[in-house]
N, C-alpha and C positions, 0 to 999 in steps of 0.2 A: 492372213498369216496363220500358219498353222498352231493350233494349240498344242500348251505341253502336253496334255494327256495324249493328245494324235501322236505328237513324235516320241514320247514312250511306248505308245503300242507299235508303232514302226520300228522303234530298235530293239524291242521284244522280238518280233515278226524275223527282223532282218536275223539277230541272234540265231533263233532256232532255224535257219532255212541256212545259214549256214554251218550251223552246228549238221543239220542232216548233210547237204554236202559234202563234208568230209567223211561222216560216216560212210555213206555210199561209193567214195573214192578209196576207202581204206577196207568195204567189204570187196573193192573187185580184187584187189593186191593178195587173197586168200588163193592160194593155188589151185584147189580143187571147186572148180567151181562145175556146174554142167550149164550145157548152153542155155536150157531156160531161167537157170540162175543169173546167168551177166546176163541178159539181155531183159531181165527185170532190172537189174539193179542199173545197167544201163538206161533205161527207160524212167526211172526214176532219178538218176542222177540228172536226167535232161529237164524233168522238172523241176526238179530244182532251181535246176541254173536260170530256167527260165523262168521263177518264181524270183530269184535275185535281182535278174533286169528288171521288171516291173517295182520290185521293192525300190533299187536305186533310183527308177526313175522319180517316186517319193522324193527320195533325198534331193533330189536335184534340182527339182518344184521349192522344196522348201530352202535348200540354200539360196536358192536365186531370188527368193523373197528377201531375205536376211542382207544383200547387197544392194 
């Protein structure tokens, strides 16, 4: 079973990785952007996301433990 400190530092982790997520959602919404702009911030937001799924899979390890 996962420790508390593990699952503190996971919904630390999980927080900031979705806190950047919406950042990076809400810098492409800026109108002016040039194309190597969104296609950073695109390319970052992909990490993210894909930073997310890894993170959840955590959670999902650890819920399944907890049943």
């Amino acid at each position: 079973m996962a420790s508390k400190r593990m699952m503190t530092v996971l919904f630390s982790e999980l927080e900031q990785e979705c806190l950047n997520t919406v950042r990076y959602i809400e810098a492409l919404k800026v109108g002016r952007l040039s194309k190597n702009q969104k296609e950073d911030i695109l390319g970052e937001l992909s990490s993210a996301i894909t930073h997310l799924r890894i993170q959840t899979e955590q959670f999902d390890k650890y819920f399944d433990e907890l049943s």
